[in-house]
C-alpha positions in Angstrom: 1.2 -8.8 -0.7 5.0 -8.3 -1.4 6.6 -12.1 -2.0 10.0 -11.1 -0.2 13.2 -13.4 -2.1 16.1 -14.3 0.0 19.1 -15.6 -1.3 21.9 -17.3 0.8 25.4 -17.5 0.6 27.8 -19.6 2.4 31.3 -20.2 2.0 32.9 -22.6 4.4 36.4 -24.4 4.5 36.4 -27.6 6.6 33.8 -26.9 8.7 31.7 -30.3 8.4 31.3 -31.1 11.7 28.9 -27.5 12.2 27.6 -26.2 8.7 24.3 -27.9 10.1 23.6 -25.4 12.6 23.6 -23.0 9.9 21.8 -24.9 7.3 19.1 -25.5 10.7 18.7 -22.1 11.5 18.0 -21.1 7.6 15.4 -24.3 8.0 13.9 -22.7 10.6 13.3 -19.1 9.4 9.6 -18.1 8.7 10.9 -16.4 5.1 12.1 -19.4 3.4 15.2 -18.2 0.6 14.6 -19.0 -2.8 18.4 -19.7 -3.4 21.2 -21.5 -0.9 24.4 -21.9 -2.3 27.7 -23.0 -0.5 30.6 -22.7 -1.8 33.6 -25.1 -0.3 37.2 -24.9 -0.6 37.5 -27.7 1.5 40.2 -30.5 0.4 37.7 -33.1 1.5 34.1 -34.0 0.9 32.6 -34.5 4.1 30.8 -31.1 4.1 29.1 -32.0 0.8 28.1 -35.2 2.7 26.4 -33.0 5.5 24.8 -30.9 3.0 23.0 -34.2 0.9 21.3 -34.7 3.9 18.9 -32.1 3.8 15.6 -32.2 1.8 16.1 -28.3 0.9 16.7 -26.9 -2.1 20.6 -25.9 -2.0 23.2 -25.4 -4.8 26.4 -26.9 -3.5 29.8 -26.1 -5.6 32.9 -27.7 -4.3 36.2 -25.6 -5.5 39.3 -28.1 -5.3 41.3 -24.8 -5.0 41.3 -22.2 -2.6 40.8 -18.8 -4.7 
């Protein structure tokens, strides 16, 4: 059998208040990724706080400045 690897990228910008529909729906997939990673230009850390509060494996990289 073929183990399938999924990587995930998402870049958000203020958006807090519904990166956790997006981090549910990856939850729920029946091919779990091997790799999340969000990347936030956000000028605040509220998002990060949303993002601590699952118990899946995520790479989280907070740029102070938009690129």
């Amino acid at each position: 059998m073929i183990k399938t690897k999924v990587t995930i990228g998402i870049i958000t910008h203020n958006r807090a208040a519904i990166i956790y529909k997006c981090l549910e729906g990856i939850k729920n997939q029946t091919v779990k990724p091997t790799k999340i990673i969000i990347v936030d230009t956000s000028d605040n850390t509220q998002t990060r706080d949303v993002v601590k509060k699952y118990n899946i494996p995520i790479k989280y990289i907070h740029l102070k400045k938009r690129v």
